[in-house]
DORODO-396549 format. One record per residue (C-alpha): residue number from 1; residue in one letter; x, y, z. Coordinates in pm, whole numbers, padded with zeros to 5 digits, always signed. Example, Ala and Ser with C-alpha at 12.3 -4.5 7.8 and 13.67 -1.06 7.14 Angstrom:
+-----+--------+--------+--------+--------+
: num : residu :     px :     py :     pz :
+-----+--------+--------+--------+--------+
:   1 :      a : +01230 : -00450 : +00780 :
:   2 :      s : +01367 : -00106 : +00714 :
+-----+--------+--------+--------+--------+
This chain:
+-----+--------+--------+--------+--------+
: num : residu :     px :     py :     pz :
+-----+--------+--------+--------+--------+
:   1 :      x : +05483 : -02265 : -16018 :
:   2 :      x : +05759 : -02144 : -16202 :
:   3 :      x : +05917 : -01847 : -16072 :
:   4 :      x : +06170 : -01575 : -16224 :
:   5 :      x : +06415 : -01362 : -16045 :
:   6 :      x : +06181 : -01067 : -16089 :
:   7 :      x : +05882 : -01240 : -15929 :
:   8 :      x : +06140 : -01384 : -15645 :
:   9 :      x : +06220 : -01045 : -15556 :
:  10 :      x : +05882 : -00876 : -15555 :
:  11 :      x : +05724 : -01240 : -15336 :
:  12 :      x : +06018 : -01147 : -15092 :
:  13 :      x : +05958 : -00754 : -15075 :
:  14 :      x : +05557 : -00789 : -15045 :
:  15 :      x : +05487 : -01109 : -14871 :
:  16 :      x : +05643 : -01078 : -14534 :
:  17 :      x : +06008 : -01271 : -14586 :
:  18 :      x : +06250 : -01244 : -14341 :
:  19 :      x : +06508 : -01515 : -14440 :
:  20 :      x : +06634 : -01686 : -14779 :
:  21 :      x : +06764 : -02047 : -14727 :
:  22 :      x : +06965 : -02126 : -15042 :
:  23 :      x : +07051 : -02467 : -15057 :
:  24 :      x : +07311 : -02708 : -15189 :
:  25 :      x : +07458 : -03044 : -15139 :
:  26 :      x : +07789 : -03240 : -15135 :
:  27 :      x : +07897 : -03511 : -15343 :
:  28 :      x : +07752 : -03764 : -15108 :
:  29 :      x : +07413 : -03547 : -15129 :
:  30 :      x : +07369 : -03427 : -14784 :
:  31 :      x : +07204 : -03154 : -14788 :
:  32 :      x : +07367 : -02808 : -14702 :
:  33 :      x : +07215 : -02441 : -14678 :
:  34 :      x : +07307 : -02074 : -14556 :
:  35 :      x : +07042 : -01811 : -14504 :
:  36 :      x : +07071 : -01459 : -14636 :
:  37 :      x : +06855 : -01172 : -14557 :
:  38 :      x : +06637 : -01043 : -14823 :
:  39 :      x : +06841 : -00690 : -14858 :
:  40 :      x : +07123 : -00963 : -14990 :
:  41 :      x : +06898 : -01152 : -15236 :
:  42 :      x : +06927 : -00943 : -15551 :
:  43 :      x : +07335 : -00931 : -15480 :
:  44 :      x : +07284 : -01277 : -15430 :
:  45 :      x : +07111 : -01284 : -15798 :
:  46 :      x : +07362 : -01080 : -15927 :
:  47 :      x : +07705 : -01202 : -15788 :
:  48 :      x : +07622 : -01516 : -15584 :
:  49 :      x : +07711 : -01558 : -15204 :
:  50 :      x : +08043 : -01657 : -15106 :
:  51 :      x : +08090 : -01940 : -14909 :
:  52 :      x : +08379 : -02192 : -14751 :
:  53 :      x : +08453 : -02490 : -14980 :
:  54 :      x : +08720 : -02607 : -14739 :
:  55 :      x : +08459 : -02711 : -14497 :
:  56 :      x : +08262 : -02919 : -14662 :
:  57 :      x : +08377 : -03256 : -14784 :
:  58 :      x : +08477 : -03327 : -15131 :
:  59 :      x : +08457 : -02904 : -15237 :
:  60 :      x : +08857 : -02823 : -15174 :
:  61 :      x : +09120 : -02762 : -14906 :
:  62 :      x : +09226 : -02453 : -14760 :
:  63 :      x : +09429 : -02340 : -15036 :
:  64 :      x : +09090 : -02316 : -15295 :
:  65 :      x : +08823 : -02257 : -15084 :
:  66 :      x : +08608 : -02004 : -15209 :
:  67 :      x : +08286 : -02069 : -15382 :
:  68 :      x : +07967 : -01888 : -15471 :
:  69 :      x : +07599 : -01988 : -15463 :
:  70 :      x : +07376 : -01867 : -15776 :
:  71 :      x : +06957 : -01917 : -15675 :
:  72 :      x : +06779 : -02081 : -15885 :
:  73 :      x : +06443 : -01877 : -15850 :
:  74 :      x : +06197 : -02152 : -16041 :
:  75 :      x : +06293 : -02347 : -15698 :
:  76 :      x : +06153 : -02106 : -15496 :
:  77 :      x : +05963 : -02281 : -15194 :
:  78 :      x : +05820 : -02141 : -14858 :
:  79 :      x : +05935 : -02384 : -14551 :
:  80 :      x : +05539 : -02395 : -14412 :
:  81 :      x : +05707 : -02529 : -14046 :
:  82 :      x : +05881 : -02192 : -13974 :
:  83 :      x : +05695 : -01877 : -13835 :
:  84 :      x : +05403 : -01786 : -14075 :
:  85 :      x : +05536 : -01421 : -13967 :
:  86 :      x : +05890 : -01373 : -14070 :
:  87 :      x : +05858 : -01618 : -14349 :
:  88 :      x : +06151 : -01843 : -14463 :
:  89 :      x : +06170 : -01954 : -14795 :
:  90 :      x : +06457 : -02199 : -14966 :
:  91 :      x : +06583 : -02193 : -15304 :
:  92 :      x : +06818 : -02480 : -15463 :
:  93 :      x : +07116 : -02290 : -15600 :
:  94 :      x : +07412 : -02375 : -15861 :
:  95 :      x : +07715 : -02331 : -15758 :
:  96 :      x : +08093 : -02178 : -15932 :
:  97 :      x : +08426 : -02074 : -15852 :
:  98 :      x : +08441 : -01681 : -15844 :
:  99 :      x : +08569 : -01635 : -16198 :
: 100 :      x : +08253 : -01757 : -16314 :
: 101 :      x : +08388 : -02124 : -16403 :
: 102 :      x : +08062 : -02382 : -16316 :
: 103 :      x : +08244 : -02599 : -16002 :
: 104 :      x : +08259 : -02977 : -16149 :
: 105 :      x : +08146 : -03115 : -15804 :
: 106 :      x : +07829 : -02946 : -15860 :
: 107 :      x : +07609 : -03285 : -15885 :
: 108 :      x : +07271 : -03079 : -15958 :
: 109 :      x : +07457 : -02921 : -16227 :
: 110 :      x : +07571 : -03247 : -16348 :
: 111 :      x : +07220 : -03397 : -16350 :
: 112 :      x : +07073 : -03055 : -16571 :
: 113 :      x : +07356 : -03162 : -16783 :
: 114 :      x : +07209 : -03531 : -16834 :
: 115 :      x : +06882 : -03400 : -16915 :
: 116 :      x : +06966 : -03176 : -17166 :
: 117 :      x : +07212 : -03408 : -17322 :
: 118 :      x : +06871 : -03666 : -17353 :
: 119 :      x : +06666 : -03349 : -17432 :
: 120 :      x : +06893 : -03273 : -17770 :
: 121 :      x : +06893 : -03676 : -17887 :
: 122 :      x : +06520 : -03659 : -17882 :
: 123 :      x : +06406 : -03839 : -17562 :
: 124 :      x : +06286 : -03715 : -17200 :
: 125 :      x : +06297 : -03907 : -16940 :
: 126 :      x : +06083 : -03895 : -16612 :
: 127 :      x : +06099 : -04058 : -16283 :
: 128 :      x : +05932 : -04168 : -15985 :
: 129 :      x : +06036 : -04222 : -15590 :
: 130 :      x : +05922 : -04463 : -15344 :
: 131 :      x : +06159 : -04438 : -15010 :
: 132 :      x : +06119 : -04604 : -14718 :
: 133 :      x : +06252 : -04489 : -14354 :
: 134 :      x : +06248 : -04583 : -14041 :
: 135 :      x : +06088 : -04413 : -13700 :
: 136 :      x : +06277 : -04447 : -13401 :
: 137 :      x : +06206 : -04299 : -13041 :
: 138 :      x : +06427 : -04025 : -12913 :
: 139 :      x : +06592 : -04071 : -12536 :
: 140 :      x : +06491 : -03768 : -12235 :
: 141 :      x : +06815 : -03592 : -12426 :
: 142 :      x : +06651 : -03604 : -12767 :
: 143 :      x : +06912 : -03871 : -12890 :
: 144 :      x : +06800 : -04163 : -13134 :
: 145 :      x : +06719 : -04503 : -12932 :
: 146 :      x : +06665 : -04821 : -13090 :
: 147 :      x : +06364 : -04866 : -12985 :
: 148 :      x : +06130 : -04833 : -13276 :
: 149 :      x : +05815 : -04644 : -13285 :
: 150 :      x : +05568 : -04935 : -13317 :
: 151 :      x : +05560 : -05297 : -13423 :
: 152 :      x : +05345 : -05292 : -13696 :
: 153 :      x : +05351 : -05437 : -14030 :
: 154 :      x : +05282 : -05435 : -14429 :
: 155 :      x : +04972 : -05187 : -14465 :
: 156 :      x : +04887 : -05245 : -14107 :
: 157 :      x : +04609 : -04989 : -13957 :
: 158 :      x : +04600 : -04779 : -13643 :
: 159 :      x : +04662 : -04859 : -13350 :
: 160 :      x : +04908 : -05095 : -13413 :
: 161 :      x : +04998 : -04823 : -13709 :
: 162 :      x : +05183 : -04543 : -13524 :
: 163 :      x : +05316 : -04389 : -13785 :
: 164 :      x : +04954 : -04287 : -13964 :
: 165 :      x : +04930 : -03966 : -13854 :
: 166 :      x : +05300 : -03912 : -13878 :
: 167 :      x : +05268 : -03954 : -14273 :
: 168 :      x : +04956 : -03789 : -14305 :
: 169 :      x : +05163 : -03462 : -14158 :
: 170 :      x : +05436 : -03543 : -14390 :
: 171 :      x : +05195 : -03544 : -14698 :
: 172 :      x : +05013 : -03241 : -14597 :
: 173 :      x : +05331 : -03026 : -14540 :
: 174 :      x : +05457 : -03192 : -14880 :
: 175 :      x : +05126 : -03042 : -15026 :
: 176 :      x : +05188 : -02698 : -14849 :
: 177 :      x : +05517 : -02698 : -15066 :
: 178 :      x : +05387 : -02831 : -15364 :
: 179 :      x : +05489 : -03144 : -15374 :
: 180 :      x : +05233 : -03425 : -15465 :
: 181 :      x : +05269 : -03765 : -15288 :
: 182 :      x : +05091 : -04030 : -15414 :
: 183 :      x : +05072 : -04268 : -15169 :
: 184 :      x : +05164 : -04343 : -14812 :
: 185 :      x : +05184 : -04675 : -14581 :
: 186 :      x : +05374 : -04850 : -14298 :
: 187 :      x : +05633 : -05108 : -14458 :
: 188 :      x : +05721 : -05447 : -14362 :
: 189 :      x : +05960 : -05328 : -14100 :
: 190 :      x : +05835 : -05279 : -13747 :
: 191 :      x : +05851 : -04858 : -13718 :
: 192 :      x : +05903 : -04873 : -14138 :
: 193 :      x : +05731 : -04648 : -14317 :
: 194 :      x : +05687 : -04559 : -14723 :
: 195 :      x : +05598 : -04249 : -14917 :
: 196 :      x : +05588 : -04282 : -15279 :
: 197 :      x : +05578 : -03983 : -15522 :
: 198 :      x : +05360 : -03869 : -15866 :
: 199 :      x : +05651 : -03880 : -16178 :
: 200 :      x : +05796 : -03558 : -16314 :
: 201 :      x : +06067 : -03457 : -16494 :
: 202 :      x : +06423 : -03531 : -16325 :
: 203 :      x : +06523 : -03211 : -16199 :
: 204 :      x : +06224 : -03178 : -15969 :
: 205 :      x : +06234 : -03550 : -15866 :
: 206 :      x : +06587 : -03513 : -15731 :
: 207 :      x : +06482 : -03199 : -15613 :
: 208 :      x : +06183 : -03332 : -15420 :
: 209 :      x : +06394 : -03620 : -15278 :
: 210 :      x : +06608 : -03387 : -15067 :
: 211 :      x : +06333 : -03178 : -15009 :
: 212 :      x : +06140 : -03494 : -14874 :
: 213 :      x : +06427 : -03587 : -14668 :
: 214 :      x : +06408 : -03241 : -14472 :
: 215 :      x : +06059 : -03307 : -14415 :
: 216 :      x : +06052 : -03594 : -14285 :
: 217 :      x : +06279 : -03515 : -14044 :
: 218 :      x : +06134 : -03223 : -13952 :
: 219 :      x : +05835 : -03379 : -13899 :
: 220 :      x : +05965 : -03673 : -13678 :
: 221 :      x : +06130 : -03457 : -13461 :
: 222 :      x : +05824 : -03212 : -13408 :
: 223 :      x : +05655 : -03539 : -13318 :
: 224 :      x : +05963 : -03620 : -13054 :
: 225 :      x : +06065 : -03921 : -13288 :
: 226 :      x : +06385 : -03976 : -13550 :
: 227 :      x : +06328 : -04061 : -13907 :
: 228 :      x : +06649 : -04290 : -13992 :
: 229 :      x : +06697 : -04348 : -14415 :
: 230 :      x : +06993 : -04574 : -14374 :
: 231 :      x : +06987 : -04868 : -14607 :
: 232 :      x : +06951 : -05131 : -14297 :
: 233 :      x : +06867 : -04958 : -14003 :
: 234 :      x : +06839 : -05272 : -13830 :
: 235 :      x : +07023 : -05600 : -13873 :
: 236 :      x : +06757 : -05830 : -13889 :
: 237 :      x : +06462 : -05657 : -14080 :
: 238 :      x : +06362 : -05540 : -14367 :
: 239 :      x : +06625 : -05228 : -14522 :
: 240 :      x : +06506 : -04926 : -14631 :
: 241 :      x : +06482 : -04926 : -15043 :
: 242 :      x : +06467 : -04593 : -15296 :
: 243 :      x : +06293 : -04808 : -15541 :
: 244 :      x : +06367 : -04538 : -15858 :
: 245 :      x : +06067 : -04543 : -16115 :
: 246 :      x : +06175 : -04419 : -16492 :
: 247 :      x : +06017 : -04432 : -16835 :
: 248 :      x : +06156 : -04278 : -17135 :
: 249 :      x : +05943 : -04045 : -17426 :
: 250 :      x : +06103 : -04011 : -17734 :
: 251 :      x : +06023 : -03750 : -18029 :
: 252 :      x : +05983 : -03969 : -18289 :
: 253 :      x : +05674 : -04166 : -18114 :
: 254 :      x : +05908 : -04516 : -18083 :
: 255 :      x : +05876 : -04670 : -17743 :
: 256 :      x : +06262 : -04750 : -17639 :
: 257 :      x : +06158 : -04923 : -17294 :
: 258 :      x : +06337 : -05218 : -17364 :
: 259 :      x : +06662 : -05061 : -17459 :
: 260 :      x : +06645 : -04815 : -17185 :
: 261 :      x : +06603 : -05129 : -16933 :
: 262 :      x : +06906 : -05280 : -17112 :
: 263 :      x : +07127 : -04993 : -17094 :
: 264 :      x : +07046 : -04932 : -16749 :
: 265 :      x : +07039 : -05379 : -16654 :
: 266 :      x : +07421 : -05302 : -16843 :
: 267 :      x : +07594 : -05000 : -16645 :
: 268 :      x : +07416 : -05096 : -16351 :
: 269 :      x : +07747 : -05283 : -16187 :
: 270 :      x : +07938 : -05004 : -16300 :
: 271 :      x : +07737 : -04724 : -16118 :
: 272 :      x : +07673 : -04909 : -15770 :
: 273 :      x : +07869 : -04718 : -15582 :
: 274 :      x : +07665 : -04378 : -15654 :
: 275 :      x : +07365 : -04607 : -15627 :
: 276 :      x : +07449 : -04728 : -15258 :
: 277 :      x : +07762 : -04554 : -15125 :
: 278 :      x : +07756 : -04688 : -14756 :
: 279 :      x : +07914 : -05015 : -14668 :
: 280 :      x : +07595 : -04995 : -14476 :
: 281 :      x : +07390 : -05024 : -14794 :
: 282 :      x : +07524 : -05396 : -14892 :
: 283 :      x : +07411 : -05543 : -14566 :
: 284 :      x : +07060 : -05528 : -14762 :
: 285 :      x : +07102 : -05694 : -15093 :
: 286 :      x : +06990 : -05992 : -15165 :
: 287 :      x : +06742 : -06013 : -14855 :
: 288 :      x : +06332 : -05914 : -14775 :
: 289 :      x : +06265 : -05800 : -15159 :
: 290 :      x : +06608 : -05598 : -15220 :
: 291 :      x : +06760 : -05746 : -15524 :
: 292 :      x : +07156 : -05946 : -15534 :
: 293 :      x : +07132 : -05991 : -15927 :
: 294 :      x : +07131 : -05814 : -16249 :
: 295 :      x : +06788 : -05934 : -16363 :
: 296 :      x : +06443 : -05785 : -16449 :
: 297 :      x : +06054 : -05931 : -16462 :
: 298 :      x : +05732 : -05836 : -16459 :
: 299 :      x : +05574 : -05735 : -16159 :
: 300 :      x : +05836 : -05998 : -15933 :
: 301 :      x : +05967 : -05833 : -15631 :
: 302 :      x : +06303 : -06034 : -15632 :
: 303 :      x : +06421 : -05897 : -15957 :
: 304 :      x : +06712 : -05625 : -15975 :
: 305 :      x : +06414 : -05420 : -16215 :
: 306 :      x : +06070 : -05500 : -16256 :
: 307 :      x : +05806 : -05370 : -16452 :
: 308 :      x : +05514 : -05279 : -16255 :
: 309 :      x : +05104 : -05377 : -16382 :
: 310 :      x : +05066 : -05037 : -16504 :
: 311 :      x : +04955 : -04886 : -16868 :
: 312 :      x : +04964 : -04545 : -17057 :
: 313 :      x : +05165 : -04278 : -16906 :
: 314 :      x : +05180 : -04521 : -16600 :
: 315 :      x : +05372 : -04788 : -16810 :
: 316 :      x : +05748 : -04780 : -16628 :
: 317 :      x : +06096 : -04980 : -16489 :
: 318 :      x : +06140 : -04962 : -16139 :
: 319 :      x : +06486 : -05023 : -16006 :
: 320 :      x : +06524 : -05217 : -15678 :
: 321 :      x : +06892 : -05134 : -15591 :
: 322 :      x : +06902 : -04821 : -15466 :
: 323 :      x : +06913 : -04654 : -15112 :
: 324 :      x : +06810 : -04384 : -14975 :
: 325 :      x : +07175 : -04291 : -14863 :
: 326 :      x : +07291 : -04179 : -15244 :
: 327 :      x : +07255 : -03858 : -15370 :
: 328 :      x : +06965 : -03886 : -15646 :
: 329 :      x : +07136 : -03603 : -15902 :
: 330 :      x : +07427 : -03777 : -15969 :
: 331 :      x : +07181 : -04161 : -15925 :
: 332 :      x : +06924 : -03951 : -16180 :
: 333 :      x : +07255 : -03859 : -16386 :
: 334 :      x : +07349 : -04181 : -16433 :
: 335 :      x : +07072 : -04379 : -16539 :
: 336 :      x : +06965 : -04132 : -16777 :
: 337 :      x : +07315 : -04175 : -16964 :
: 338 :      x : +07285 : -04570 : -16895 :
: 339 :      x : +06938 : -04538 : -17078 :
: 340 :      x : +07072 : -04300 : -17320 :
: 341 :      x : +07327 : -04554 : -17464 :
: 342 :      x : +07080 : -04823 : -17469 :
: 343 :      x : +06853 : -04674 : -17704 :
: 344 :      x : +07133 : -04502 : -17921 :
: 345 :      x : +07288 : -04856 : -17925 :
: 346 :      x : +06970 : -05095 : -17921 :
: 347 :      x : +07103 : -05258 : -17634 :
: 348 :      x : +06955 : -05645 : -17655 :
: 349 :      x : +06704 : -05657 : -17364 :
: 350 :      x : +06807 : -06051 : -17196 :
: 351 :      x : +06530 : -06254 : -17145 :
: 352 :      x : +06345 : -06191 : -16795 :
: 353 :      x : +06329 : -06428 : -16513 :
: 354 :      x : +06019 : -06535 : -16382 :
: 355 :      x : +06079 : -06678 : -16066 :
: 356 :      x : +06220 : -06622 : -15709 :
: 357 :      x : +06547 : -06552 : -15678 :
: 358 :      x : +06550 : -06571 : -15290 :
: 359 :      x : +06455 : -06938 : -15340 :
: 360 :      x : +06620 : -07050 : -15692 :
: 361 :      x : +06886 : -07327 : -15661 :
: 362 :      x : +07274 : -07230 : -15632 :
: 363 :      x : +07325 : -07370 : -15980 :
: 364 :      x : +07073 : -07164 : -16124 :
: 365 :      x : +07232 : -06812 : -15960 :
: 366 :      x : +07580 : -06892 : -16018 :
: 367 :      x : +07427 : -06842 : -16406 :
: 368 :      x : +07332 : -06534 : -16328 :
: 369 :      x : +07534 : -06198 : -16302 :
: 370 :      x : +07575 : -06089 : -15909 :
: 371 :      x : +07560 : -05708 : -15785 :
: 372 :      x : +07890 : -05593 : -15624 :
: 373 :      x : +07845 : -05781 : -15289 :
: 374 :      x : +08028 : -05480 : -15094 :
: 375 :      x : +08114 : -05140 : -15113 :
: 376 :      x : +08521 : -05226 : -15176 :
: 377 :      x : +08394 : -05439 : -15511 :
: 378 :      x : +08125 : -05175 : -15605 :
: 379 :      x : +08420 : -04891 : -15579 :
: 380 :      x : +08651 : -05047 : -15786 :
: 381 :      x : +08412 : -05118 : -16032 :
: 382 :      x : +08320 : -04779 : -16094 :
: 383 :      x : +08676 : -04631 : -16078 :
: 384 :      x : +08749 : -04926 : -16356 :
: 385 :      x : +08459 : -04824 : -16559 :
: 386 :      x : +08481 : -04620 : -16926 :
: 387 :      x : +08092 : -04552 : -16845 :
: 388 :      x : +08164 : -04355 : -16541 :
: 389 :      x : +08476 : -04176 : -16669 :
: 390 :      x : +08244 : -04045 : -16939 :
: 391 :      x : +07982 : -03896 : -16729 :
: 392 :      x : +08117 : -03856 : -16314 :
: 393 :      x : +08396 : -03578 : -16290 :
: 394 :      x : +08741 : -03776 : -16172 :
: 395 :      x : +08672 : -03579 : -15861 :
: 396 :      x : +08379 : -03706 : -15752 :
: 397 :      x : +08492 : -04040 : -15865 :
: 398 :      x : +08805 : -04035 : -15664 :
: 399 :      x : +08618 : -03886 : -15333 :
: 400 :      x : +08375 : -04172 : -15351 :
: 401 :      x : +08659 : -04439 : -15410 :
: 402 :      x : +08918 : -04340 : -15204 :
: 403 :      x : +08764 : -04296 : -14864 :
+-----+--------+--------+--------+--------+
């Protein structure tokens, strides 16, 4: 549901709130919040709440360090783990400097601009997650072991599932907040688990991403356990993957799959970095179904995009690439504008390739164009690329690439 400021303020007043979470993230998108009161929530409405920039990395220095938080009330969402007396709720905010001026570090902001930039050209893009994560015990002092939290694998069942009622607590608090998954199983990995998520427009699917995140670690801790989404948790087995799921509509009825694939198979190189921004996340390509080349096929699990056995509204491009480590508004962001230029330009869609990859001779992938093999490649890339100058603030660009 849909809320205004109005409604946000009466819901407060009337239905026992005793804290507003308003919530924000940095460039990297880890997720930040501060809690007002509810007295504060119509200044908050009003004027914003100050907070300081200096602090958090990539949002200034101490000699520009104020910013303000503007709620968003149509993100309005109760947290259903806190006190059902005293209730908290969260709202995502946008964010500004005090004279008004929308901060350009703002990635939310930069992913509503994506989607109304697709909006006015005619075409609306929606989008799927699938991420995977890890469950690791926690130590008498509540630190992270290594030691995972079963040895189970693909689609296994209790008991040598642990995690089964783990994700059926995830999916019913998801559920409490409104949020539909779709499915749930353990992975390949031995403590690896996957929740996978109905489509909807962008803004919500980034939105539920973080918001997934949160609850899954909530969760896991309840349940005396850590939920790790690092791209390779563990050396030797399978990484964890945020396979992305898009398809494109288009007001004039013409179905532009093929040139959104395109666009997207072409920028793809270019917007790596934002796609897997650990040095962490490269340890993963190329091995146990995470992609090393700029390909796509139908329905093979080796391919850089695939299109999944799937028809109607169902009918989409999965990308492989990802991780769960990037922040999904500026990932979103970006592969709507890839998209966009596809169909604007009719990019060419290559001819798939229908077979391994993981097994294809060396003369065979030397014909085919490689993924930046590291985070050093994938950076320069992107700070070389016209694509991203278009789109990704110099900022952002610069905080990424320079670290």
């Amino acid at each position: 549901m849909k809320y205004s400021k109005e409604e946000v303020l009466q819901y407060v007043m009337e239905d026992d709130v005793k804290f507003i979470r308003l919530s924000f993230c940095d460039v990297f998108g880890r997720q930040k919040n501060i809690s007002i009161m509810p007295w504060e929530l119509k200044r908050a409405f009003e004027y914003g709440i100050a907070i300081d920039a200096s602090a958090i990395d990539g949002f200034g220095d101490e000699s520009n360090s104020d910013l303000l938080l503007h709620p968003e009330p149509e993100t309005l969402m109760q947290l259903p783990w806190r006190p059902e007396h005293g209730k908290v709720v969260r709202m995502f905010t946008s964010i500004s400097y005090p004279d008004g001026t929308p901060f350009e570090c703002d990635t939310r902001a930069i992913l509503k601009k994506a989607v109304q930039t697709a909006q006015m050209s005619g075409h609306h893009f929606s989008f799927g997650a699938e991420q995977e994560f890890y469950l690791f015990k926690l130590d008498e002092n509540g630190n992270p072991t290594n030691e995972t939290y079963d040895n189970a694998g693909y689609m296994d069942l209790a008991p040598e599932d642990n995690g089964e009622n783990i994700r059926r607590e995830i999916c019913l608090t998801l559920e409490q907040m409104g949020i539909m998954p779709e499915s749930s199983h353990h992975e390949e990995g031995p403590g690896q688990n996957e929740i996978d998520f109905r489509y909807s427009d962008a803004m919500s699917a980034a939105d539920n991403v973080l918001t997934f995140q949160t609850v899954v670690k909530t969760v896991a801790r309840r349940n005396g356990l850590y939920a790790d989404f690092t791209a390779k948790p563990i050396k030797d087995k399978p990484g964890n993957g945020f396979h992305i799921n898009m398809s494109v509509k288009s007001d004039d009825g013409s179905d532009n799959m093929k040139y959104m694939i395109a666009g997207v198979l072409d920028k793809v190189c270019d917007m790596t970095a934002f796609l897997n921004p650990t040095e962490n996340s490269y340890e993963r390509f190329g091995h146990n179904k995470a992609p090393g080349y700029v390909s796509w096929s139908s329905g093979n699990r080796s391919q850089l995009v695939r299109i999944p056995a799937a028809i109607g509204e169902y009918y989409r491009a999965e990308l492989r690439s990802p991780d769960p480590t990037n922040n999904p508004y500026l990932a979103f962001a970006l592969l709507i504008y890839a998209g966009l230029e596809g169909i604007e330009n009719k990019t060419e869609l290559e001819a798939s390739i229908d077979f391994n990859l993981y097994k294809a001779d060396k003369e065979i992938l030397n014909s085919i164009k490689k993924l930046p093999s590291d985070l050093k490649t994938a950076c320069q890339t992107a700070a070389e690329s016209d694509f991203i100058k278009r789109y990704i603030p110099k900022n952002i660009v610069d905080i990424y690439c320079d670290r």
